[in-house]
Backbone as CSV, one residue per row, in Angstrom:
resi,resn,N_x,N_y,N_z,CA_x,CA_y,CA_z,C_x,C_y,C_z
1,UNK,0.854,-1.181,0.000,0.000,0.000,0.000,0.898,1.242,0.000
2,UNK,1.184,1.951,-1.188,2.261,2.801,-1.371,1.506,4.392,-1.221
3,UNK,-0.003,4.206,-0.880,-0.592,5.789,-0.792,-1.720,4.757,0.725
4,UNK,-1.512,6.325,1.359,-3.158,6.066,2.541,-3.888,7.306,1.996
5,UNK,-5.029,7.753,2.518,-6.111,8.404,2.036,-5.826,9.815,3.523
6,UNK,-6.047,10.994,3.462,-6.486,11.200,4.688,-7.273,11.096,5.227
7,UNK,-8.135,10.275,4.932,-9.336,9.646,5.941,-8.808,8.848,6.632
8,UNK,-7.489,8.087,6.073,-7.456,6.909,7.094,-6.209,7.041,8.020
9,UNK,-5.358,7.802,7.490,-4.171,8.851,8.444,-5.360,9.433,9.585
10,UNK,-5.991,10.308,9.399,-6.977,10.821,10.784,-7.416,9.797,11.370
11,UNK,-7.739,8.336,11.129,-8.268,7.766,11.943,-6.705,6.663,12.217
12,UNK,-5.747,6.626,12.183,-4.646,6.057,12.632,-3.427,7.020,13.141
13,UNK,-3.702,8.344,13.701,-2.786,8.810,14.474,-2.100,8.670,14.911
14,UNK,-2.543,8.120,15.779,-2.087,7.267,17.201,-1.288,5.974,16.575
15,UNK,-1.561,5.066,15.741,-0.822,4.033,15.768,0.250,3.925,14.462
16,UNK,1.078,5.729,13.782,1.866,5.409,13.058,2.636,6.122,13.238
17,UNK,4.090,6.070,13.079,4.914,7.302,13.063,4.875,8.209,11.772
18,UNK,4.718,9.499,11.829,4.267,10.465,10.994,5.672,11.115,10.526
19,UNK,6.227,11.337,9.139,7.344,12.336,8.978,6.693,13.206,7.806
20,UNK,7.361,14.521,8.122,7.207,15.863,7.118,8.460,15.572,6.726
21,UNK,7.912,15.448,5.198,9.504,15.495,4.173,9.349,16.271,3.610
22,UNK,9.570,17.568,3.673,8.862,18.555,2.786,10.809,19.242,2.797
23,UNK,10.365,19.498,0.918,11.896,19.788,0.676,11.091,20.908,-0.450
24,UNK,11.470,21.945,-0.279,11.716,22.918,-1.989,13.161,23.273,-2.483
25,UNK,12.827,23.199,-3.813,13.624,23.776,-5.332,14.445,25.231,-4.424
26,UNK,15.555,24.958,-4.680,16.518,26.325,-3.842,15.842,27.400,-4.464
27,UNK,15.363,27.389,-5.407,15.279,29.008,-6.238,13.440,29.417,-5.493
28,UNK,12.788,28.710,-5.210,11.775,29.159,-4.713,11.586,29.900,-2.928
29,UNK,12.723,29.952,-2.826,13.037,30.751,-1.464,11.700,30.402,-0.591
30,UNK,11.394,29.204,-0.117,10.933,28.712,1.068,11.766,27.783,1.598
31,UNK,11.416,27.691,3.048,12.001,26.964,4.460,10.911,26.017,4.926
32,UNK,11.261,24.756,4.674,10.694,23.634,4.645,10.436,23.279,6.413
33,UNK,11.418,23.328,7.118,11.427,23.454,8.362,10.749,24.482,9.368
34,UNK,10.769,25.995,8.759,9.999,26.513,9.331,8.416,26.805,8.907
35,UNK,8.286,26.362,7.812,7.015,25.980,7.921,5.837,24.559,8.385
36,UNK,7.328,23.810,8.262,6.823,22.474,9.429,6.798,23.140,10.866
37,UNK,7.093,24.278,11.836,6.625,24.621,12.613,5.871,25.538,12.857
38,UNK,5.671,26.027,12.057,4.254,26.733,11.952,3.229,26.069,11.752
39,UNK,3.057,24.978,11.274,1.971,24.121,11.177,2.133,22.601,10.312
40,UNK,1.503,21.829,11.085,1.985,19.771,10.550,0.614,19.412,11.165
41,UNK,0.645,18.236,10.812,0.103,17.526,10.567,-0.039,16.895,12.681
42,UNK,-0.645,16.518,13.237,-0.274,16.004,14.541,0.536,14.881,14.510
43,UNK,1.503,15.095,15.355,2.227,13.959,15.763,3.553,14.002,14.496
44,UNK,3.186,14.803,13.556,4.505,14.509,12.581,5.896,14.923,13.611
45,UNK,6.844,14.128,12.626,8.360,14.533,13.000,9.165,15.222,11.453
46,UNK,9.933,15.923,11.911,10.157,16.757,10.354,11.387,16.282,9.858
47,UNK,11.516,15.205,8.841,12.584,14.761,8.638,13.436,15.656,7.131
48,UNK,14.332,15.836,7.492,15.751,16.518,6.729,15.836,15.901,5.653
49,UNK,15.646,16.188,4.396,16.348,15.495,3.547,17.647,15.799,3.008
50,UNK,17.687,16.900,3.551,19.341,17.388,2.449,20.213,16.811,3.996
51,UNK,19.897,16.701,5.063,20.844,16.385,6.466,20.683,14.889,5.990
52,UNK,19.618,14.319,5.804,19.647,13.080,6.077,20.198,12.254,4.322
53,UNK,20.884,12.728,3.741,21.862,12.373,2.646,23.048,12.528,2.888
54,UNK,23.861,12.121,1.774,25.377,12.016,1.801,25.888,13.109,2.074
55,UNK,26.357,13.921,3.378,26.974,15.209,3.423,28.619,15.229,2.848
56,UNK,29.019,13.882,2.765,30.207,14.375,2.613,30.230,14.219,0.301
57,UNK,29.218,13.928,-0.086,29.056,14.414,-1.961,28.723,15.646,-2.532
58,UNK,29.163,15.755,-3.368,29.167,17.325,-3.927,28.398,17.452,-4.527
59,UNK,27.205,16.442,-4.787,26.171,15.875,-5.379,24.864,16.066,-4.030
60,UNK,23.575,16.215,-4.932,22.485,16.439,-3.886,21.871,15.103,-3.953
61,UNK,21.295,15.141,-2.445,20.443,13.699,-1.946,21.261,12.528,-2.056
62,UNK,22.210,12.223,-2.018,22.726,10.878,-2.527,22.450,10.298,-1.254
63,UNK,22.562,9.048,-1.761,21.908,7.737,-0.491,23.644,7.800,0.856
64,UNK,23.159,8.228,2.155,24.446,7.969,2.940,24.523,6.328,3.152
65,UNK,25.639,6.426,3.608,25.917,4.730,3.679,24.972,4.854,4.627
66,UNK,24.865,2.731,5.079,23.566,2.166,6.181,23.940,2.981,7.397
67,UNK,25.174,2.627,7.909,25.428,3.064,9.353,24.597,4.300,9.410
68,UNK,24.938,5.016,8.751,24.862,7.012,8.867,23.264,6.629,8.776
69,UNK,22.413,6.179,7.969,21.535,6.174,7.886,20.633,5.578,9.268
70,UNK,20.985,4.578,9.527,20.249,3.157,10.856,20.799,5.013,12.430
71,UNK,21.657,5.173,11.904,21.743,6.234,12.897,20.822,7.645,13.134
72,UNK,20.901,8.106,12.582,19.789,9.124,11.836,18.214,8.619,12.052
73,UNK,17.984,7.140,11.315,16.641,7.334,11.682,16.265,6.722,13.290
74,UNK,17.477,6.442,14.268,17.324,6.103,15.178,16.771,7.642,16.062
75,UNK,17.429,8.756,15.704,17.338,9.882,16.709,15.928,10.459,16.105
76,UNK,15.589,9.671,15.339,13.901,10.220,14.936,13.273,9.014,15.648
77,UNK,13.465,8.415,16.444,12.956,7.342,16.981,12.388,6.555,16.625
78,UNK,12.294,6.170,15.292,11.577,5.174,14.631,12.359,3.952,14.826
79,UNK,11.410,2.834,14.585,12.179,1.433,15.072,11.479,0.514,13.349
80,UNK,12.500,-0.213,13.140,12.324,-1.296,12.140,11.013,-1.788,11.995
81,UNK,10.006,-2.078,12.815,8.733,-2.482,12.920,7.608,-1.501,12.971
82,UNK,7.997,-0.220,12.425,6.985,0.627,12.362,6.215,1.018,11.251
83,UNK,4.995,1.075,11.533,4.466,1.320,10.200,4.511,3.365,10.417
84,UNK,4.734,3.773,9.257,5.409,4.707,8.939,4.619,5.511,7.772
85,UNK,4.150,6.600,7.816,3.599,7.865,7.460,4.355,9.087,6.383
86,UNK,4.721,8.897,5.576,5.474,10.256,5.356,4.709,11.361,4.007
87,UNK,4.521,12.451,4.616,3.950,13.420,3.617,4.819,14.775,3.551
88,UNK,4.423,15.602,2.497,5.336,16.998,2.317,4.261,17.907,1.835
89,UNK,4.783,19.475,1.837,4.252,20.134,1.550,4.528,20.828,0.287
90,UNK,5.088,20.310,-0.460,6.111,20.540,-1.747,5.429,20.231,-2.987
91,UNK,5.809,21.428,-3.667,5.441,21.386,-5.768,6.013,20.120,-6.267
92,UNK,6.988,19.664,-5.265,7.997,18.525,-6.320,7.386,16.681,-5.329
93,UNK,6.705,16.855,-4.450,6.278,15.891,-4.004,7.343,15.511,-3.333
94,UNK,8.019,15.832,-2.448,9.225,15.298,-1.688,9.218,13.852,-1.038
95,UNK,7.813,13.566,-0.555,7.427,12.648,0.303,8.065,11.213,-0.481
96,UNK,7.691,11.310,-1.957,7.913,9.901,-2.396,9.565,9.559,-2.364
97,UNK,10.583,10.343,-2.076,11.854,10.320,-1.591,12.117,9.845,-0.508
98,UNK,11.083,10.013,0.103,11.940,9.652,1.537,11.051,8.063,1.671
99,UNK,10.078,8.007,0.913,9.569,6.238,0.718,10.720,5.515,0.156
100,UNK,11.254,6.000,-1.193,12.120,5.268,-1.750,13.682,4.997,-0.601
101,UNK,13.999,5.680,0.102,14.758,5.841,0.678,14.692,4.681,2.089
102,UNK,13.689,4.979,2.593,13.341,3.347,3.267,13.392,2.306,2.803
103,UNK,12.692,2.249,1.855,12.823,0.765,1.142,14.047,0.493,0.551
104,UNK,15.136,1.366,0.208,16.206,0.907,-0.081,17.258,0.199,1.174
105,UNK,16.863,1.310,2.288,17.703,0.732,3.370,16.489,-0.408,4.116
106,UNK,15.954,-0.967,3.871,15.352,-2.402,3.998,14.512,-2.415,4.754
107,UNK,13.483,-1.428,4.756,12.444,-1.216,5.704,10.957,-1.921,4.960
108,UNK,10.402,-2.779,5.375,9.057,-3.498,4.882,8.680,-2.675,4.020
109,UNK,8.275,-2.396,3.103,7.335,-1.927,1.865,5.717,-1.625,2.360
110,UNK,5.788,-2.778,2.875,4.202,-3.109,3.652,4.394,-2.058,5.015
111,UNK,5.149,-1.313,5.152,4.877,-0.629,6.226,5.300,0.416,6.149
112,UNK,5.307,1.632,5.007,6.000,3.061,4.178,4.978,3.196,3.226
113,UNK,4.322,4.372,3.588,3.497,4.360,2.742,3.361,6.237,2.762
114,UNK,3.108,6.874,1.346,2.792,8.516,1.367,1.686,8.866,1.524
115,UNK,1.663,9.932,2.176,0.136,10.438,2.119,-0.412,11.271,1.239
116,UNK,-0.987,10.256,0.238,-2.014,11.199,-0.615,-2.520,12.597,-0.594
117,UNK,-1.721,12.946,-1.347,-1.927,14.629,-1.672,-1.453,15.820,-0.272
118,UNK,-0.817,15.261,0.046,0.227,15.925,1.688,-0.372,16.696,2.025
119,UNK,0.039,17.633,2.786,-0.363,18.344,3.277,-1.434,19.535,2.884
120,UNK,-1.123,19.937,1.727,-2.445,20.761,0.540,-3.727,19.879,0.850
121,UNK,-3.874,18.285,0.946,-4.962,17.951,0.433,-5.730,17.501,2.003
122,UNK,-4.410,17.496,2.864,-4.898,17.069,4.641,-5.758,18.565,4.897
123,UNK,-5.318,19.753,4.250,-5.840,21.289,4.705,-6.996,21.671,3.796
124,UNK,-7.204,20.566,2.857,-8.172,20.726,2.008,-9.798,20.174,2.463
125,UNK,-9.047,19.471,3.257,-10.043,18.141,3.887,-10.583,18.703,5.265
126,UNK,-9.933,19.867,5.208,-10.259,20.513,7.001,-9.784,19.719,8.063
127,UNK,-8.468,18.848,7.782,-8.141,17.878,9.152,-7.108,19.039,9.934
128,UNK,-7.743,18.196,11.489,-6.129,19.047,12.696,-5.621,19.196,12.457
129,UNK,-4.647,20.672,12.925,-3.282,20.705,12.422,-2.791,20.973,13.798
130,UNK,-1.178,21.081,13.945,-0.535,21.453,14.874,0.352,22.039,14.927
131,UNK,1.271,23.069,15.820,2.243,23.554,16.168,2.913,22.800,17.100
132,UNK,2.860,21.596,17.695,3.799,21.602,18.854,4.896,20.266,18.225
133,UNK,6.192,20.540,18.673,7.006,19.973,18.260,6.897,18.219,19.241
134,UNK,7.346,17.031,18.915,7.159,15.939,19.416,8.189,15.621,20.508
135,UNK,8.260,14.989,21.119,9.171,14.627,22.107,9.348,13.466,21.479
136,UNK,10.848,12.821,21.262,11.313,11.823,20.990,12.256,10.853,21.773
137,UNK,12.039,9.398,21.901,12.674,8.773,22.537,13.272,7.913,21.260
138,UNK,14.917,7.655,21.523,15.761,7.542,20.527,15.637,6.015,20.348
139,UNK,15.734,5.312,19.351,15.289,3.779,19.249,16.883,3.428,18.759
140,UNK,17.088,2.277,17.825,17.962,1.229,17.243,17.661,1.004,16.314
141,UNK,17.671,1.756,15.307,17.612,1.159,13.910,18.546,0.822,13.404
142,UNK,17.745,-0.504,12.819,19.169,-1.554,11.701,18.559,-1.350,10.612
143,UNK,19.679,-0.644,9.717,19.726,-0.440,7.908,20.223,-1.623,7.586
144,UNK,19.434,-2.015,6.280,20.025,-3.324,5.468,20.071,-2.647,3.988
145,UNK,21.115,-2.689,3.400,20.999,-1.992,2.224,20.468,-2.759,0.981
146,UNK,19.492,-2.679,-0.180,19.062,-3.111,-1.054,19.688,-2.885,-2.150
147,UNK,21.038,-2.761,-2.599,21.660,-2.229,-3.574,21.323,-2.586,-5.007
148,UNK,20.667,-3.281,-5.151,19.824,-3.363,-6.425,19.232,-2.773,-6.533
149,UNK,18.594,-1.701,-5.736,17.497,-0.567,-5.953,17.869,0.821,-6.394
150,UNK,19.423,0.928,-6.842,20.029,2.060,-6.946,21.249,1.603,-8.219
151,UNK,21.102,2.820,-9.243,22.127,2.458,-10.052,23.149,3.644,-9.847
152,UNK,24.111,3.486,-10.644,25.264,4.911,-10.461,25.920,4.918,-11.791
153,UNK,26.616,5.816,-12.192,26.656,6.525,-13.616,27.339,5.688,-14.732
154,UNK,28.223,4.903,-13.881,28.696,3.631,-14.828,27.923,2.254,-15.371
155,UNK,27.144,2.210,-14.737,25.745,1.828,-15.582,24.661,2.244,-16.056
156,UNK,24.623,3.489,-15.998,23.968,4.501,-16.954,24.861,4.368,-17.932
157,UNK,26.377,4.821,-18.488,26.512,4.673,-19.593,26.637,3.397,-20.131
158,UNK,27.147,2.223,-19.416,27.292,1.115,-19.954,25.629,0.773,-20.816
159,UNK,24.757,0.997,-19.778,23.191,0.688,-20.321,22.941,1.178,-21.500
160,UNK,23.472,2.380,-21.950,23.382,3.579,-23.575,23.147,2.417,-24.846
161,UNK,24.278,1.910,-24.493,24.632,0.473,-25.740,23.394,-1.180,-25.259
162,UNK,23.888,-1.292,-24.239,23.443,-2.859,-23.771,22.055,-2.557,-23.762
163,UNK,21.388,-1.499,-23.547,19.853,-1.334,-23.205,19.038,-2.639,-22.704
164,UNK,19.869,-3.208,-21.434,19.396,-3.815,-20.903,17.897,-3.156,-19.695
165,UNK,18.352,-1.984,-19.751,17.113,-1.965,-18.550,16.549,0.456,-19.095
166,UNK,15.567,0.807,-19.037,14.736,1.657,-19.147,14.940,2.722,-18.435
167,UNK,15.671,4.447,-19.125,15.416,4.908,-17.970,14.747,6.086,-18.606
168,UNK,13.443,6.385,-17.595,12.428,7.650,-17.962,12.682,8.996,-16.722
169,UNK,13.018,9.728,-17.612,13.295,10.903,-16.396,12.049,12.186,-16.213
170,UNK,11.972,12.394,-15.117,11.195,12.869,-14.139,11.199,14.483,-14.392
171,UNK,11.701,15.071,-15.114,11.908,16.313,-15.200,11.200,16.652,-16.608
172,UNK,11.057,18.359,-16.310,9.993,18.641,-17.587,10.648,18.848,-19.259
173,UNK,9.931,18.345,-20.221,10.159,18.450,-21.425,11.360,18.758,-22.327
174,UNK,11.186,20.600,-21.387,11.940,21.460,-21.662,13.423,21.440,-21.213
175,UNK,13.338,20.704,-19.832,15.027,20.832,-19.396,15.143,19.261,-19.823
176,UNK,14.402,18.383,-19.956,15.036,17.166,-20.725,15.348,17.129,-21.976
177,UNK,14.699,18.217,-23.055,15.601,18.103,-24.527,16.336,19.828,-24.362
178,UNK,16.769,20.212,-23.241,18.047,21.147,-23.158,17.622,22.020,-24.173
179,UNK,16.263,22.786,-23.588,15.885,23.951,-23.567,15.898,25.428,-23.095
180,UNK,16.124,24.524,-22.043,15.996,25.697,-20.826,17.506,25.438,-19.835
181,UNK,18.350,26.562,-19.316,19.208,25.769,-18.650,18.731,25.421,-17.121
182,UNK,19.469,24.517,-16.932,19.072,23.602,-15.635,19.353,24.569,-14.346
183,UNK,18.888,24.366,-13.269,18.535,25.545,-11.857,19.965,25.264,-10.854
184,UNK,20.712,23.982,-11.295,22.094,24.239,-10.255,23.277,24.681,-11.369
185,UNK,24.297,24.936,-10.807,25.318,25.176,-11.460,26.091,24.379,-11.780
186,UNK,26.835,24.640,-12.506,27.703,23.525,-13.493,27.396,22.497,-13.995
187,UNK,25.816,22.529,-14.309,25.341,21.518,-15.038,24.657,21.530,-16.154
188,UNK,24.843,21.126,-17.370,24.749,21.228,-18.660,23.208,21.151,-18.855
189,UNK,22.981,21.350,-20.003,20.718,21.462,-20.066,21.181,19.741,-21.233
190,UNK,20.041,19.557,-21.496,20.280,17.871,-22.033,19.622,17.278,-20.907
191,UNK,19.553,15.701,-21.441,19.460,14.360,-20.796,20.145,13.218,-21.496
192,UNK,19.924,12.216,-20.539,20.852,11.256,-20.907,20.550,10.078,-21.999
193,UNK,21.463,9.670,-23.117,20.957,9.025,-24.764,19.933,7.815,-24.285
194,UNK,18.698,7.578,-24.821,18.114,6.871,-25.678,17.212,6.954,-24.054
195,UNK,17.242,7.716,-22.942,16.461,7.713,-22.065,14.785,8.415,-22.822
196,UNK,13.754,8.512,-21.402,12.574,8.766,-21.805,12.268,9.880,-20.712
197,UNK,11.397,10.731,-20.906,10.960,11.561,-20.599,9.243,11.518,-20.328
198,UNK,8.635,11.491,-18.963,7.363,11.599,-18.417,7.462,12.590,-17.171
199,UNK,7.446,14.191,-17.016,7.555,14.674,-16.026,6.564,14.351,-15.098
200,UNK,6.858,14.263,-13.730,6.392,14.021,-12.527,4.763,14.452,-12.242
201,UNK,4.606,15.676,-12.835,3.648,16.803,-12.850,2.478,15.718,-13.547
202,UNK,2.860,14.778,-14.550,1.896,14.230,-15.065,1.386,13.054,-14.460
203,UNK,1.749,12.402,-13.190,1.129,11.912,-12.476,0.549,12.304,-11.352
204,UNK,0.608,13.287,-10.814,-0.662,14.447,-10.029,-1.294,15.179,-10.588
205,UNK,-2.338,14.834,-9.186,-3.533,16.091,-9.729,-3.043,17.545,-9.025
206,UNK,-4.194,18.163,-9.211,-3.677,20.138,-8.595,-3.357,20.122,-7.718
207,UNK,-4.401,18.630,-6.915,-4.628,18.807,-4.933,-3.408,17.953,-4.791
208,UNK,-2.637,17.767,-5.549,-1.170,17.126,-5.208,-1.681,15.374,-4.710
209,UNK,-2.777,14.884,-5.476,-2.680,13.279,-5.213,-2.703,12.879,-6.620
210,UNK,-2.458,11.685,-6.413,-2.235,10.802,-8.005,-2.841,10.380,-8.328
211,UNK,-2.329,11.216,-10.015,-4.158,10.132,-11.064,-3.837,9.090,-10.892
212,UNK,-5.433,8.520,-11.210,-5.845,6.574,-11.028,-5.226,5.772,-11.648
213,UNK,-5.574,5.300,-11.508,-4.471,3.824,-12.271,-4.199,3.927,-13.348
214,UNK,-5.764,3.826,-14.225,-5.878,3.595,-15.780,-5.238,4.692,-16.560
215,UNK,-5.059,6.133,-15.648,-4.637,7.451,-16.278,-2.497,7.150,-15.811
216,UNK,-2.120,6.433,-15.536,-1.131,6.122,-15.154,-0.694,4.797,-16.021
217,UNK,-1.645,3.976,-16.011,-1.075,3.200,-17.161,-1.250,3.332,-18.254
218,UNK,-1.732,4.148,-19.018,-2.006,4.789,-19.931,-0.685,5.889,-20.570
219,UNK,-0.178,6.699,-19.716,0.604,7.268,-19.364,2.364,6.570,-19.391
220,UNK,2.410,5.593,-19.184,3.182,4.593,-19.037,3.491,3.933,-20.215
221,UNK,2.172,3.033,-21.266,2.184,2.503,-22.160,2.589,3.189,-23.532
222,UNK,1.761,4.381,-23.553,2.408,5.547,-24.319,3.397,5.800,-24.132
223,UNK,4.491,5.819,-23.298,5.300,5.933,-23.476,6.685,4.693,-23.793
224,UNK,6.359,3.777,-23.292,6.774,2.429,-23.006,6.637,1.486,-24.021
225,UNK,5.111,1.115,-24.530,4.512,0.477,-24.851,3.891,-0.336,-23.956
226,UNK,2.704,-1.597,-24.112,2.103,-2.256,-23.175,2.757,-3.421,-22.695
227,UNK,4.149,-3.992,-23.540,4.556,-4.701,-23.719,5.506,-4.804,-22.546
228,UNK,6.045,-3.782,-22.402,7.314,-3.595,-22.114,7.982,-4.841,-20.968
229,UNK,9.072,-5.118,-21.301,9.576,-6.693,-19.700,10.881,-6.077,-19.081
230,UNK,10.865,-5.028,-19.728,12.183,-4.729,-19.354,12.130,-3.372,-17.951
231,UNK,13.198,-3.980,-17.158,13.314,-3.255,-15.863,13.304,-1.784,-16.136
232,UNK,12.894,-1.134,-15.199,12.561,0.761,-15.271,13.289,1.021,-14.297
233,UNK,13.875,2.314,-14.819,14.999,2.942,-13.780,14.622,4.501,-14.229
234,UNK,14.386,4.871,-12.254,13.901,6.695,-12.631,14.851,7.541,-12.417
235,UNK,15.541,8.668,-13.380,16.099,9.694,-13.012,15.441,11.316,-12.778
236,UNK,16.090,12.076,-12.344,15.449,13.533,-12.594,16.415,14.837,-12.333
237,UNK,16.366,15.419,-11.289,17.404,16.561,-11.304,18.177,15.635,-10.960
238,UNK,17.902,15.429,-8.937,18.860,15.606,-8.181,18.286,13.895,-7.399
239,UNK,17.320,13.232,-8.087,16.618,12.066,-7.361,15.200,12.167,-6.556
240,UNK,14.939,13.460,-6.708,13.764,13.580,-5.874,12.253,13.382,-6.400
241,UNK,12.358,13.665,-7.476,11.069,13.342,-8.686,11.492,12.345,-8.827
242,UNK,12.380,11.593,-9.314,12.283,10.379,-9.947,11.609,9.491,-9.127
243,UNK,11.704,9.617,-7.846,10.838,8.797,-6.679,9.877,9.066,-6.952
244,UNK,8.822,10.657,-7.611,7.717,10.432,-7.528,6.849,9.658,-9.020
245,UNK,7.907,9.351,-9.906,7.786,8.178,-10.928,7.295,6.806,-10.184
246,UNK,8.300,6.693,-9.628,8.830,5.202,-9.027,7.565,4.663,-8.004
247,UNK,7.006,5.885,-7.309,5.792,5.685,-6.556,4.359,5.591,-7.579
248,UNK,4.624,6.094,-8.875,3.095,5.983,-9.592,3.546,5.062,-10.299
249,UNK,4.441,4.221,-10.454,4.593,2.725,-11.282,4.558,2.263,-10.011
250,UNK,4.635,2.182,-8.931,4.592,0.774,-7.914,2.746,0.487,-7.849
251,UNK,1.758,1.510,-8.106,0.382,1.844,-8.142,-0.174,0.718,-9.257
252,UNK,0.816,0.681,-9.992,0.275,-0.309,-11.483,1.090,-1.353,-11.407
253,UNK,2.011,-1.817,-10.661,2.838,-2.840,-10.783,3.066,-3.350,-9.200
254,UNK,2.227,-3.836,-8.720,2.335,-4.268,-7.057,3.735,-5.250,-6.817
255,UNK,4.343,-5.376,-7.853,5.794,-6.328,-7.736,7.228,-5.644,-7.712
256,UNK,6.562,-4.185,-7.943,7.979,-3.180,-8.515,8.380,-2.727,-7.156
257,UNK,10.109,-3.083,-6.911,10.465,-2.050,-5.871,11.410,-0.565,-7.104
258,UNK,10.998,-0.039,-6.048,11.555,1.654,-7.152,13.322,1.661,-7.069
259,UNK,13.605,1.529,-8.310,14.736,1.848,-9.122,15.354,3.232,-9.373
260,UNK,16.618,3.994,-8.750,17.055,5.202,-8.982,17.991,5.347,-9.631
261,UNK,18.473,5.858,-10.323,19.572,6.672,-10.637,19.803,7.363,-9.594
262,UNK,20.665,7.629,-8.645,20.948,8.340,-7.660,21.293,9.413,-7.951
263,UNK,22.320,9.767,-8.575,23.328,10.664,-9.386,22.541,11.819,-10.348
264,UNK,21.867,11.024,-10.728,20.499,11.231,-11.859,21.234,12.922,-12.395
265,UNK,20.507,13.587,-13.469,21.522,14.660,-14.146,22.167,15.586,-13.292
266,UNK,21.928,15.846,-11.996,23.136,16.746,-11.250,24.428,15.808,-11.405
267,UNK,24.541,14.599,-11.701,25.764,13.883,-11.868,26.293,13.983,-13.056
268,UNK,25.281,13.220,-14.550,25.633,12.986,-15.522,25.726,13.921,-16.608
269,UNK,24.775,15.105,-15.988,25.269,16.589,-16.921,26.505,17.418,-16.071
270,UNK,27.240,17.053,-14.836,27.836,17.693,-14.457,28.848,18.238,-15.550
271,UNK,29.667,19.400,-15.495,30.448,20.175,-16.480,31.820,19.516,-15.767
């Protein structure tokens, strides 16, 4: 179950741990953090995504090793057996990042799940909100890493030729056929050869939840074909859309764990 409803978040409060992953685009000059204290969701905890990545890459979001990670989500007190909540308040859907990000470091599938249409659609719905920050008691988390769930740039190019496995990137039109130049520096406008292009935007609606199935596989096949057997791998800027790919193919494919490019073009257009 890779989406809950907020009907059913309000009526399971109490029995999930809640995280705000709410991340924005540097150029849109908001603070993800201080608007998680000005107002969340009850009971959320506000998890970091740029802290809780590789600090020591020159590269954004990259996966930190397990340790750094099993550590980190220990001082958020979450424990291995939790079923787990995460929504954002973000244009770019942040939330499905920090799903993919569990399930890579080996957290049940069956127990990570986003909340449909985050926070826009919890304030849409007229549910509680809160100001008060949580008190946390620090747990033991054990990371198991899934390294099949992550590729890195030397099999991006090796793949160019072998086209053993699919990669559709997450970013719009325009900065995928290097239209427009790209929003970090030193990175070239383009995408990467014989990849595909479905921006993110086209699997949400306004209220920030995801079209239905049939408008997703539809979406998919057109681009794909219906046929397709071959493995899917999502890129985008910096990895953060491509998760929200990876979350509207797990919707049509209950067998798929989500596939990244980590590196994704802040790596492979680097100058």
């Amino acid at each position: 179950m890779s989406l809950v409803s907020t009907n059913w978040l309000e009526k399971n409060l109490n029995n999930v741990k809640i995280l705000d992953c709410s991340w924005h685009m540097p150029n849109v000059e908001r603070n993800a953090y201080d608007e998680y204290l000005g107002e969340h969701i009850p009971n959320a905890i506000f998890f970091d995504l740029d802290k809780n990545s590789d600090l020591n890459s020159d590269l954004p979001h990259m996966l930190p090793d397990k340790k750094t990670w099993g550590k980190n989500i220990s001082t958020l007190g979450i424990k291995n057996e939790d079923r787990i909540i995460v929504y954002d308040n973000s244009d770019v859907i942040s939330s499905c990042r920090c799903w993919y990000n569990f399930i890579y470091f080996g957290h049940n599938p069956k127990l990570i799940s986003v909340l449909d249409g985050g926070l826009k659609k919890w304030k849409l719905d007229k549910k509680q909100l809160s100001n008060k920050k949580n008190n946390i008691s620090k747990s033991n988390y054990q990371a198991n890493e899934e390294k099949k769930l992550v590729k890195h740039k030397n099999e991006i190019q090796i793949n160019i030729e072998k086209k053993d496995f699919l990669v559709i990137d997450a970013r719009s039109k325009e900065r995928f056929e290097g239209k427009v130049p790209e929003p970090r520096k030193n990175v070239r406008s383009g995408s990467i050869k014989n990849s595909y292009c479905l921006p993110f935007e086209e699997m949400v609606n306004e209220n920030h939840t995801f079209k239905n199935r049939d408008e997703i596989i539809y979406k998919f096949n057109n681009l794909v074909g219906p046929n397709n057997q071959k493995e899917i791998v999502f890129s985008c800027g910096s990895g953060i859309t491509a998760a929200v790919l990876a979350l509207a193919y797990s919707l049509i494919n209950n067998k798929y764990k989500p596939s990244i490019y980590d590196g994704s073009w802040a790596e492979y257009g680097k100058i």
